[in-house]
N, CA and C of each residue as an Amber inpcrd file, in Angstrom:
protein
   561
   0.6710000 -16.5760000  60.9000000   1.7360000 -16.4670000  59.9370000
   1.1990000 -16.0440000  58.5740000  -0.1970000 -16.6190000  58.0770000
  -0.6780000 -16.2780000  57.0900000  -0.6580000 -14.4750000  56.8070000
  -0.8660000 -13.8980000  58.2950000  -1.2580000 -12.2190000  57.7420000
   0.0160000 -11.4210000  57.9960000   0.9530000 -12.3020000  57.7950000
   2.5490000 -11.5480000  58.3110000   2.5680000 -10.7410000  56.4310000
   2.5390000 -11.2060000  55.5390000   2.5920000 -10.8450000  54.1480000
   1.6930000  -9.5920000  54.1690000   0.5220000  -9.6280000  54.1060000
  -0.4940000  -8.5830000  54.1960000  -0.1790000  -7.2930000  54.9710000
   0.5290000  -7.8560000  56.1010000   0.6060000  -6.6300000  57.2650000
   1.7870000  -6.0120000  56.9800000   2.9990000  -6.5290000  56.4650000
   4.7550000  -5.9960000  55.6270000   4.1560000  -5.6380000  54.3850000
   2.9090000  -5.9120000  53.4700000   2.1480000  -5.2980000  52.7410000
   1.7610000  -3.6530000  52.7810000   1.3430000  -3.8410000  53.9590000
   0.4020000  -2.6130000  54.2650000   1.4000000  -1.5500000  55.1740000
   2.4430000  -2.2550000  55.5090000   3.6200000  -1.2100000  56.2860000
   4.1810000  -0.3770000  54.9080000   4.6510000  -0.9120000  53.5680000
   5.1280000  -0.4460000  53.0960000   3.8630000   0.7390000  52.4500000
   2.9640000  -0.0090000  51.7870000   2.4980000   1.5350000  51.1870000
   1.7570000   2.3710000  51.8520000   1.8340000   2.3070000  53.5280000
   1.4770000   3.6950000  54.4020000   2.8010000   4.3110000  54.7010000
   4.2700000   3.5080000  54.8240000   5.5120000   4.6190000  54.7050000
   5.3250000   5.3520000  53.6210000   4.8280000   4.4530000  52.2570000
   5.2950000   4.6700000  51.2100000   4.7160000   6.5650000  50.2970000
   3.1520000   6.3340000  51.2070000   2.9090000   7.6980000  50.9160000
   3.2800000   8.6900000  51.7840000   4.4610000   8.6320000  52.3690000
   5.0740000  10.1860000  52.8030000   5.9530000  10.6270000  51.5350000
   5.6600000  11.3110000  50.8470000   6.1260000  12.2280000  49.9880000
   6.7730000  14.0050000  50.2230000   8.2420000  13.7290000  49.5650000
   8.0650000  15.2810000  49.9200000   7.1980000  16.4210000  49.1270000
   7.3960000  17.6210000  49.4390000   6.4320000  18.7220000  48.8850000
   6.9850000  19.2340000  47.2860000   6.2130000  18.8960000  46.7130000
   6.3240000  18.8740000  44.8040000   7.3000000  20.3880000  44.3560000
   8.1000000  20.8430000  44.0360000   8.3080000  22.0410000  43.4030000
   7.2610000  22.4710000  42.5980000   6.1710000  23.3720000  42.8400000
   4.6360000  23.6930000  41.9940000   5.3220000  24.7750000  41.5250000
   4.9580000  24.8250000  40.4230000   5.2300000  26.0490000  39.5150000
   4.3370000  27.1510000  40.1830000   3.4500000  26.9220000  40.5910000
   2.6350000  27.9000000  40.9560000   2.9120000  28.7790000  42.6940000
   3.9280000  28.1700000  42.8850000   4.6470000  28.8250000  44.2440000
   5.3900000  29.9890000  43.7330000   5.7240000  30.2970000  42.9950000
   6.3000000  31.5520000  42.1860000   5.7860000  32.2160000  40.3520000
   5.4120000  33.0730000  40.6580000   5.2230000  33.7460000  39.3330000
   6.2430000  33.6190000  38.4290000   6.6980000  32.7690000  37.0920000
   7.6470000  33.4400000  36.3820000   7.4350000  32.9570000  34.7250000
   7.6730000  34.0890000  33.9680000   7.1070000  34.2800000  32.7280000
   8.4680000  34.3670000  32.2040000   9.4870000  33.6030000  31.3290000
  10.6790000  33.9530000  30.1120000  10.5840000  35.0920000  29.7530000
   9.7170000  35.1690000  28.4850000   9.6670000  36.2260000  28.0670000
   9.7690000  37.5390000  28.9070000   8.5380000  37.7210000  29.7780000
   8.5390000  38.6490000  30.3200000   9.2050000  39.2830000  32.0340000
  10.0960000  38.1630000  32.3600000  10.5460000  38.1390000  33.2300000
  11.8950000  39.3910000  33.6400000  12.4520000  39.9780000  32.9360000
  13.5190000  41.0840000  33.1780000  12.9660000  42.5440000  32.9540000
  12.2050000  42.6780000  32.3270000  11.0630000  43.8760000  32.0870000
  10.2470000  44.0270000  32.9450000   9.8180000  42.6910000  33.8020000
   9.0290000  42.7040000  35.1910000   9.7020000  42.8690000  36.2360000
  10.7300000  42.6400000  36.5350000  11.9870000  42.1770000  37.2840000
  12.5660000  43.6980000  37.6540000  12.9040000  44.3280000  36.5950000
  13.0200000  46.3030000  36.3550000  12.2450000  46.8780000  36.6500000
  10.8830000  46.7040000  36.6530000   9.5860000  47.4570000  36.8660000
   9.6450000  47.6020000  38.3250000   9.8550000  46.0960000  39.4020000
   9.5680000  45.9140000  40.6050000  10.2790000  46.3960000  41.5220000
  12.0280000  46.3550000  40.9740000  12.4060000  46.3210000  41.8820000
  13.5490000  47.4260000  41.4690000  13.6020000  47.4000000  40.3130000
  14.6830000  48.7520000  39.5540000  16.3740000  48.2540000  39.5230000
  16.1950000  46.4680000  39.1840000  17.2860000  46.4810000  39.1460000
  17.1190000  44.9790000  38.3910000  18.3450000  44.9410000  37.4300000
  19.5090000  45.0750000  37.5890000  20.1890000  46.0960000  36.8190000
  20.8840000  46.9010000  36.9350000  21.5020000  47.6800000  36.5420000
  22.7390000  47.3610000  35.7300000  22.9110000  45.8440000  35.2070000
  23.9280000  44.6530000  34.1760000  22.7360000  44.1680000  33.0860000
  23.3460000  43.7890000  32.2270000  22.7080000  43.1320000  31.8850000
  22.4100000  41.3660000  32.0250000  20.9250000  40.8700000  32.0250000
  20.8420000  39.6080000  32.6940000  21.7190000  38.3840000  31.8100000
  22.2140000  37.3710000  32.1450000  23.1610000  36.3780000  31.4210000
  22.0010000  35.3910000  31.6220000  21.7920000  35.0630000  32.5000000
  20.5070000  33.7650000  32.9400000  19.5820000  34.2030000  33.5810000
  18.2170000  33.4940000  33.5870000  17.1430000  33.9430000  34.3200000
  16.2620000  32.4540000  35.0310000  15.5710000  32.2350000  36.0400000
  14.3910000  31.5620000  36.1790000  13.8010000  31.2800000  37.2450000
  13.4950000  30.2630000  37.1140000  12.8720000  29.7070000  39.1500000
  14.3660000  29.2430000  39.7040000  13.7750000  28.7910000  40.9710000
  15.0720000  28.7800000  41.8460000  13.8200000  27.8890000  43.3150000
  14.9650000  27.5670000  43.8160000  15.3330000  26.8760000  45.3570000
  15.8720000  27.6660000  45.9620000  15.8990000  28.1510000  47.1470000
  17.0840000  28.8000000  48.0350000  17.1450000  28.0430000  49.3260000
  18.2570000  27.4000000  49.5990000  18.3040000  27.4180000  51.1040000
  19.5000000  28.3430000  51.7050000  19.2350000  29.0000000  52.9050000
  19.9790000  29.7630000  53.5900000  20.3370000  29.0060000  55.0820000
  21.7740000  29.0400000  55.3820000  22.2470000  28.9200000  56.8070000
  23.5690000  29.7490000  57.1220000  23.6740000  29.5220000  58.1530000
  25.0900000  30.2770000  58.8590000  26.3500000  29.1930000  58.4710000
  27.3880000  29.8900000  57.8700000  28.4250000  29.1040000  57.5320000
  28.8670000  28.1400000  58.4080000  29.2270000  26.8560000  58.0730000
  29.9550000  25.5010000  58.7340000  28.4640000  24.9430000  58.8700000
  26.8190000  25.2900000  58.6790000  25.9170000  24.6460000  58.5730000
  25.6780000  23.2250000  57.6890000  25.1950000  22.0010000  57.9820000
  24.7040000  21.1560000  57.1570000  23.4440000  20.8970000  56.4050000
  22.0250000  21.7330000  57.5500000  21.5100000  22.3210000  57.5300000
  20.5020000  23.4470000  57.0810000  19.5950000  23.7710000  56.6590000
  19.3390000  24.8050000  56.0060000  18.1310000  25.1460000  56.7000000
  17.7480000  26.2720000  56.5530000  16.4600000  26.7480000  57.4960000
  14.9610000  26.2530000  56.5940000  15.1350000  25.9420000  55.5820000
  14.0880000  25.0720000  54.5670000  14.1040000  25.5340000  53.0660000
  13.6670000  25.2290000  52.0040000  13.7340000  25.4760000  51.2080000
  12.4080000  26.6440000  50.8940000  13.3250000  27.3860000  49.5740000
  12.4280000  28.8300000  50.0350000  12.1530000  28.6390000  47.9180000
  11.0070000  29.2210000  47.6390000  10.9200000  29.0310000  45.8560000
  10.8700000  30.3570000  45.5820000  11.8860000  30.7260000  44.5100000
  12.2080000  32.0390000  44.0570000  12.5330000  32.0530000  42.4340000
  12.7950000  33.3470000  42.1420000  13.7160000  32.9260000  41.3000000
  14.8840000  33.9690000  41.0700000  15.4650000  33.8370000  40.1180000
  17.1050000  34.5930000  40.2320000  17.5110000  35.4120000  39.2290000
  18.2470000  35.6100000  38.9590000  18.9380000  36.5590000  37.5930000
  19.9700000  36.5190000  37.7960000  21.1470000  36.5050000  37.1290000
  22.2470000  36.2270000  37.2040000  22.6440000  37.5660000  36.0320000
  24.1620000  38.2530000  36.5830000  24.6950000  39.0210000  36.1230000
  25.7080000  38.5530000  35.7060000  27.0200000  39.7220000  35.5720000
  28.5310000  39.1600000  35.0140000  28.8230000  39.2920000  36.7600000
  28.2010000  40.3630000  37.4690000  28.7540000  40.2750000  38.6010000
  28.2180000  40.0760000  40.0640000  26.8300000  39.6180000  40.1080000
  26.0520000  39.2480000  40.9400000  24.9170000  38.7450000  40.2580000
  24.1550000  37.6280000  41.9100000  23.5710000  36.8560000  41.6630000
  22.0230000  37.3800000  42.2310000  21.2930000  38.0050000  41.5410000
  20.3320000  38.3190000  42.1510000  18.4690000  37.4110000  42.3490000
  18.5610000  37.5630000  43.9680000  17.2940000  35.9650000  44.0200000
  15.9760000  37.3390000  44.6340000  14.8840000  36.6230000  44.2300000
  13.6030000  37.4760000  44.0780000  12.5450000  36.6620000  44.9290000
  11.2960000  36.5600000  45.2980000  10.3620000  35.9110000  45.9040000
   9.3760000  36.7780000  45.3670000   8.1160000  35.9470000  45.1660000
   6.9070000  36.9130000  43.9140000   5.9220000  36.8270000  45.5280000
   5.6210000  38.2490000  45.8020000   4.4970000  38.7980000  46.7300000
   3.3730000  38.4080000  45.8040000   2.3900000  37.6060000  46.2730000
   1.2960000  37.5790000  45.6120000   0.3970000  38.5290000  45.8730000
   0.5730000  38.9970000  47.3190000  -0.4580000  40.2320000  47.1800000
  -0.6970000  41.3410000  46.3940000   0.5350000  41.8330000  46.3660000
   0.9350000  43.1240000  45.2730000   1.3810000  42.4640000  43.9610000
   1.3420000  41.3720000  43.7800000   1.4410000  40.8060000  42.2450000
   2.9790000  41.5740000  41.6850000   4.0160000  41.0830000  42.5460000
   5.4490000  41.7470000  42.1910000   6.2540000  41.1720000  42.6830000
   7.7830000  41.1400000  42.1890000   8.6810000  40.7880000  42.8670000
   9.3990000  41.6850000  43.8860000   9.7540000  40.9180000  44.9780000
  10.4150000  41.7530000  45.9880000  12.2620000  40.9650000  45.9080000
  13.0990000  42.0550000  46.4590000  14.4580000  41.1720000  46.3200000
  14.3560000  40.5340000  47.9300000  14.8920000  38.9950000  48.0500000
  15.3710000  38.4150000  49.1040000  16.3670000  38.2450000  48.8990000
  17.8200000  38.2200000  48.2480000  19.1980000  37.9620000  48.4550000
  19.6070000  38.9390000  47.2370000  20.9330000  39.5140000  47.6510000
  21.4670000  39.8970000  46.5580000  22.9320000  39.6840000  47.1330000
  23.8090000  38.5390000  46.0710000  25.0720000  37.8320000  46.5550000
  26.4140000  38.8260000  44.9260000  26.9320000  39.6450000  45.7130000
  28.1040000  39.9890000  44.9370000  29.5690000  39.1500000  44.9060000
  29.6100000  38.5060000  43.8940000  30.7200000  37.3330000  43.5380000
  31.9910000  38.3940000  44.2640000  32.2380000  39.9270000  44.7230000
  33.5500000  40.0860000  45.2920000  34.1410000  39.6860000  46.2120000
  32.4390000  39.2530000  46.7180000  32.5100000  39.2030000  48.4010000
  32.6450000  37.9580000  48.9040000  31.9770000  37.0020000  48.2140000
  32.2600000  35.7140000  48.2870000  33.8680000  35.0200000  48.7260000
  33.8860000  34.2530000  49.5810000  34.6000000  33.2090000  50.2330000
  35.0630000  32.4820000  49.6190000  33.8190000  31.6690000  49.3830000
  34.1660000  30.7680000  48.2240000  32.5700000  29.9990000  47.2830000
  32.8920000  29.3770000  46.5470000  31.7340000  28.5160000  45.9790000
  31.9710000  27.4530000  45.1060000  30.9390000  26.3840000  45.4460000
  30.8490000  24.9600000  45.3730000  29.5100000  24.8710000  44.5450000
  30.0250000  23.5370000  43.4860000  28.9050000  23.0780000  43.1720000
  28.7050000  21.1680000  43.5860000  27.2790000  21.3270000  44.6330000
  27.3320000  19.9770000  45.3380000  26.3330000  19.1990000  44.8540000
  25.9000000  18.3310000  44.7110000  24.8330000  17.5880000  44.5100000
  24.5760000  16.5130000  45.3940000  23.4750000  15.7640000  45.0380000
  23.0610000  14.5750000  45.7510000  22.1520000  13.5360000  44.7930000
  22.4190000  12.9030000  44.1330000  21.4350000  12.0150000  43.1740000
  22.0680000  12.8760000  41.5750000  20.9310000  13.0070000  41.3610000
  20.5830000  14.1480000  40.0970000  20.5300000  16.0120000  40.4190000
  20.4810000  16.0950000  41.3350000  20.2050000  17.4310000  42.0360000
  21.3940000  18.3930000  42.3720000  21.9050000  19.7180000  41.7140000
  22.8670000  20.0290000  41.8170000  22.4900000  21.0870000  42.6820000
  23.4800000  21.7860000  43.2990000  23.6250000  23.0160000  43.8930000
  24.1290000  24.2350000  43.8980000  24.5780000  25.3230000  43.7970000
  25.8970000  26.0150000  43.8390000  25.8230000  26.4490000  45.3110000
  26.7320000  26.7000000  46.3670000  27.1320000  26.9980000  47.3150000
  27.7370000  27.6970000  47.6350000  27.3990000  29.0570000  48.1830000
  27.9380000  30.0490000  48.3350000  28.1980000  30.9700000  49.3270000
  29.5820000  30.9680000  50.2430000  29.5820000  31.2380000  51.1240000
  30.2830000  32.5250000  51.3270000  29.5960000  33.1650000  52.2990000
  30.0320000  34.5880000  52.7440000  30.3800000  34.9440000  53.9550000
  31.1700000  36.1350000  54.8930000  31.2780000  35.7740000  56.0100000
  30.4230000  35.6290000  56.9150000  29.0100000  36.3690000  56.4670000
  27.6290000  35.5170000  57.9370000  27.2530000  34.9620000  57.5520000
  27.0570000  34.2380000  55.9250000  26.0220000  33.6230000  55.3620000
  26.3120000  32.6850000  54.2580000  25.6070000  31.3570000  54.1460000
  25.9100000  30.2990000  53.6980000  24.3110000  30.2290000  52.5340000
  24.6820000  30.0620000  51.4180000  23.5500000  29.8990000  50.2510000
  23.5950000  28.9140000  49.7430000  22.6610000  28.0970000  49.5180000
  22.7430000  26.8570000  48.1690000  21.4520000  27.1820000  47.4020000
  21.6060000  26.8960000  46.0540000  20.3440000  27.4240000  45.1550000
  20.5600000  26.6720000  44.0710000  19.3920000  25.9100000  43.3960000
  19.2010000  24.9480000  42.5670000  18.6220000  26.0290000  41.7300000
  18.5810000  25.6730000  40.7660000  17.6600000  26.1850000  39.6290000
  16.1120000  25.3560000  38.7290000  14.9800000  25.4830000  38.5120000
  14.3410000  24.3180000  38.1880000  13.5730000  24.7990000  37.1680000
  13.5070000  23.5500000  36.4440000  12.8910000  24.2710000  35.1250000
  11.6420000  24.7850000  35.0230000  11.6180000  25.6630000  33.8630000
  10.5860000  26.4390000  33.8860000   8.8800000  25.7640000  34.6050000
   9.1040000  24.4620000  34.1360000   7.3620000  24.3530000  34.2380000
   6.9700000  23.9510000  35.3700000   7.9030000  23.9920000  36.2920000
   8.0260000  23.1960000  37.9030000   8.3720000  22.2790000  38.0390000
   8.2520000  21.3480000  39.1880000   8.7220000  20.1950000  39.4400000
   9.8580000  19.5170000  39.5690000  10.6280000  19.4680000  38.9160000
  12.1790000  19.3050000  39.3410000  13.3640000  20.2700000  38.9720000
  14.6390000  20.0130000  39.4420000  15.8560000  20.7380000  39.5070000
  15.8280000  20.5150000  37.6020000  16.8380000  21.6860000  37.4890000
  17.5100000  22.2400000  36.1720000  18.8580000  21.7250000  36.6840000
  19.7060000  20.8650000  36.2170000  21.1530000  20.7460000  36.6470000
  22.2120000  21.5480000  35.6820000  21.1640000  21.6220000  34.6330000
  22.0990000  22.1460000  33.5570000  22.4030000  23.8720000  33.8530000
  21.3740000  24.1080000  34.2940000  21.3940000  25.6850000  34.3310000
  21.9140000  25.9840000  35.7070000  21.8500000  25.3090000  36.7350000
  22.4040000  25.0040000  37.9290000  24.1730000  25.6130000  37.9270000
  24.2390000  24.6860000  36.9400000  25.9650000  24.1140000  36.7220000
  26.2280000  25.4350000  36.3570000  25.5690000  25.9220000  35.0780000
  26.2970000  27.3020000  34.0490000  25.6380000  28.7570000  35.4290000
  25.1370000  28.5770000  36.4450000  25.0380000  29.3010000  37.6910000
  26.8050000  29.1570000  37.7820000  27.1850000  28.0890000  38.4210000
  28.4040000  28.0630000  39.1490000  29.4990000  28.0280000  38.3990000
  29.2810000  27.8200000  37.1230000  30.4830000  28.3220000  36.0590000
  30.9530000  30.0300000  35.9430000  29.9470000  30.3090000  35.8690000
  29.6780000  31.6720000  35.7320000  30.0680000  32.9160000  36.9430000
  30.0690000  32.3580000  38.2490000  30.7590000  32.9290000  39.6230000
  32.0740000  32.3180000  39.6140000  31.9430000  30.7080000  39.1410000
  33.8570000  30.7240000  39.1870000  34.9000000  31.0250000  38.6760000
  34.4240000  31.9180000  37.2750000  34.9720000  32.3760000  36.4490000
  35.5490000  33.9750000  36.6100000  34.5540000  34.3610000  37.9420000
  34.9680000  35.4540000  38.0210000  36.1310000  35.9050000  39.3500000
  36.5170000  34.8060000  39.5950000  37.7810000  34.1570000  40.0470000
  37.5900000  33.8270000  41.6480000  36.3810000  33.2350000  41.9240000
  35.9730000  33.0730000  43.4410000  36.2810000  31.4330000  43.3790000
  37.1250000  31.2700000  44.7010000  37.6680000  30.3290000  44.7260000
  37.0330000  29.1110000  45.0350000  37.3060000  27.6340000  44.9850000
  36.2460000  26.3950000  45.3690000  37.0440000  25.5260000  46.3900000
  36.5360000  25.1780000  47.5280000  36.6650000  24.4790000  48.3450000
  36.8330000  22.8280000  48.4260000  36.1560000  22.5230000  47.1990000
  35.7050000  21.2280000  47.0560000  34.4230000  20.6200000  47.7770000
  33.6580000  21.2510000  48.4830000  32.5730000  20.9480000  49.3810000
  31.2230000  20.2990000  48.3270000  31.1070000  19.4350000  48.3020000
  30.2480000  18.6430000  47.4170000  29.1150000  18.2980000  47.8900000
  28.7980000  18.7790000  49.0660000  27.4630000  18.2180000  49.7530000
  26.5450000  18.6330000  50.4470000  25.3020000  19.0420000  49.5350000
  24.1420000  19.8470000  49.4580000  23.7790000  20.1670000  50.4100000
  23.1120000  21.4330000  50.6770000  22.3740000  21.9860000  51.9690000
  20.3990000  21.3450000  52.4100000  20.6670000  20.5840000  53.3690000
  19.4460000  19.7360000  53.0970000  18.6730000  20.6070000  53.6480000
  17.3300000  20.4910000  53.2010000  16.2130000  21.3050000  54.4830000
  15.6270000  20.2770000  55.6250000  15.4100000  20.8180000  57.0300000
  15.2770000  20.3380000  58.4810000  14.5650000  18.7230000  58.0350000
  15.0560000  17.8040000  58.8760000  13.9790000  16.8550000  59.0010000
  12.5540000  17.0590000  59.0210000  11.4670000  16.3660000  58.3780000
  10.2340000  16.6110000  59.2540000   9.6780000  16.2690000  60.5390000
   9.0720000  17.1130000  61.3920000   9.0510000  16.0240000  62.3160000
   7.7610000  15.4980000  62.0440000   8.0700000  14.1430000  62.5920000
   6.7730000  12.9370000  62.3080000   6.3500000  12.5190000  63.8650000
   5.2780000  11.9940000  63.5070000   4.2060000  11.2620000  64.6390000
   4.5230000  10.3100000  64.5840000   4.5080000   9.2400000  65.7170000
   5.0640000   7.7680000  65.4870000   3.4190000   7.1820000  65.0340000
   4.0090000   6.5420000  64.4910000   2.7090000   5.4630000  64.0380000
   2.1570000   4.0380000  64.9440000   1.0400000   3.7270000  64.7880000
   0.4260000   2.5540000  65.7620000   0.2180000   1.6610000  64.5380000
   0.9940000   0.2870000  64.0800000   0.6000000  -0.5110000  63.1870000
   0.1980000  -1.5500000  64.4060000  -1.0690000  -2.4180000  64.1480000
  -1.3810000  -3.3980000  65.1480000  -0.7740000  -4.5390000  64.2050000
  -0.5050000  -5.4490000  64.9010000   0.1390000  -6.7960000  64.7200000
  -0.8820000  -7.5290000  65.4690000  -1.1630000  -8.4400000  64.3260000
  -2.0610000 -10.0510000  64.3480000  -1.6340000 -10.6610000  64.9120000
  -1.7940000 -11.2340000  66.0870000  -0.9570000 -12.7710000  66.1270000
  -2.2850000 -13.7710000  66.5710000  -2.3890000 -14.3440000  65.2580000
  -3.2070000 -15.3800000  65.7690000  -3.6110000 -16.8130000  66.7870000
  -4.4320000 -16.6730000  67.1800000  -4.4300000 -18.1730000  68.7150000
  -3.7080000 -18.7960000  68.4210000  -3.5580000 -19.8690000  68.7510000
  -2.7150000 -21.2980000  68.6230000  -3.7290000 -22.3620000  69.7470000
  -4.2720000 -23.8750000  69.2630000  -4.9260000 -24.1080000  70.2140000
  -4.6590000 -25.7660000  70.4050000
């Protein structure tokens, strides 16, 4: 009975270090200043001028998904009339485009959260988007800039569903664990 404490001890801080994977700034290239002048160079667009700029989250699934195929680190630009998301090739030291979402086409869009963590949600007829925004220096969600994301598409009269609830990425899968249990003699 004495090592029952020790051993509910030692259960918690070996769950306790499963952590998820940090938002590193260093998973994407992105410079303020120089980010729309780089952005033109790479990819020759946008052809609007930019309203917002920065890092980003993307998850992608097929509409009626809960789901998401995992979280992807990018970042975005935002127009008056599309939302354009980028991924930095480190090889060629450039951005390449991975999504480009035109608010005409859109279905509809939601802004969902979970805790502190907002989303905008954006659905099309093959394709389902949620994209956080995070601040510049890494590490966690931007809610603020998140939000003025989904202000900014609903304004341009795309309608909202009410769907409030974030696109998660897959479970991990885990290994079961072997904790041994003491049980001492009795005599």
């Amino acid at each position: 009975m004495r090592w029952l404490f020790p051993c509910l001890l030692a259960c918690v801080f070996v769950t306790g270090c499963q952590t998820p994977t940090p938002l590193d700034r260093a998973s994407v290239f992105y410079d303020r200043a120089t980010f729309p002048a780089k952005l033109q160079q790479d990819t020759g667009t946008p052809d609007a001028p930019i309203l917002q700029h920065g890092r980003c989250e993307l998850h992608l699934a097929t509409p009626g998904a809960t789901r998401s195929t995992g979280g992807i680190f990018c970042t975005y630009a935002l127009t008056e009339k599309t939302l354009l998301v980028q991924q930095w090739d480190i090889a060629n030291t450039r951005y390449t485009p991975l999504m480009r979402v035109d608010f005409a086409q859109l279905a509809s869009v939601d802004l969902a959260f979970f805790g502190a963590s907002k989303q905008v949600k954006m659905l099309e007829p093959q394709r389902l988007a949620g994209i956080s925004a995070i601040i510049d220096g890494g590490g966690r969600h931007d809610g603020e800039a998140t939000e003025r994301i989904f202000q900014a598409i609903k304004a341009q009269g795309v309608p909202t569903t009410g769907d409030n609830k974030i696109l998660m990425a897959p479970a991990p899968n885990t290994a079961p664990m072997m904790i041994p249990i003491i049980i001492p003699r009795t005599r």
